[in-house]
Every structure is written in structure tokens, then in C-alpha cells.
N, C-alpha and C positions, 0 to 999 in steps of 0.2 A: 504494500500500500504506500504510495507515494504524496504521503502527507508535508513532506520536506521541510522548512522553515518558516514557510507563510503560514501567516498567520488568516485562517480562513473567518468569514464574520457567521454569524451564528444561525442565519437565514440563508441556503443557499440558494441559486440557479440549477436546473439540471445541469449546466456547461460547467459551475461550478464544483457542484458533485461529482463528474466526470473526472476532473481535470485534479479535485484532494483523492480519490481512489484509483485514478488510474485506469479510467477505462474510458471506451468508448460514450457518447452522447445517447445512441442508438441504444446502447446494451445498458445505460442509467434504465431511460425510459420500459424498455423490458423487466427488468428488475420492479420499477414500481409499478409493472400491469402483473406480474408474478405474485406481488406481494412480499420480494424480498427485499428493498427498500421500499420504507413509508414518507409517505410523503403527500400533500396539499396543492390544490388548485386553488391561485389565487388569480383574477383577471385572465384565467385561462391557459396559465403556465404555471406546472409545479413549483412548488417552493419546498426545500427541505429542512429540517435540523440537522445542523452539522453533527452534533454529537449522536443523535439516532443515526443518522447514516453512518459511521466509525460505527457504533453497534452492531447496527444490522448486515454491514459487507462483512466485521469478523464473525459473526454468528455463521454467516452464511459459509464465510473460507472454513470456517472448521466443520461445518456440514460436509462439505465437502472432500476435505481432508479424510472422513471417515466412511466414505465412500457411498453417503444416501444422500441423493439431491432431493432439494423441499423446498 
């Protein structure tokens, strides 16, 4: 997870979600139609918690890790 030294604010964009985990835009968005990042529609564009998402992408990596996707 490439959280690095910025400091993220506490409301993100999906771009900015993407861009503290390390993934794709496309594959945020999948993640919160999954139900594995949560996340809000405000004015018609997700808004996240920075700290729920660090949550929910390590809940998810160690799902994974253990070999049952969820």
C-alpha cells in the first residue's frame, strides 16, 4: 500500500483513494460496487474516509492472503 508521506485529508476522491492505495481508478470504483471499500455519494461522486478505506483495503489484503475472496 503506497501510502508514502503525504499526508492524505480525511475526505477522499475516488482519484484520491486510488492514488493512497495504489490502485487503479476503475478497480476503487469496483471495490465500492463489491462492497469492499465503503464509501458515499455526495453531488454524484463518491466521497470516502480515509481511515475506512486503510481498513477496508487491509481487511481485504488479508482476505486474500488466506486464500477466500469476499
Amino acid at each position: 500500500m503506497a501510502t508514502g508521506t503525504r499526508r492524505w485529508p480525511s475526505l477522499l476522491t475516488v482519484a484520491q483513494a486510488a492514488q493512497m492505495i495504489d490502485r487503479d481508478e476503475n478497480t476503487v470504483r469496483i471495490y465500492l460496487r463489491r462492497g469492499v471499500l465503503h464509501g458515499r455519494k455526495s453531488a454524484g461522486a463518491y466521497v470516502l474516509a480515509r481511515d475506512e478505506v486503510l481498513a477496508d483495503i487491509s481487511r481485504h489484503e488479508r482476505t486474500l492472503k488466506k486464500g477466500t475472496i469476499g
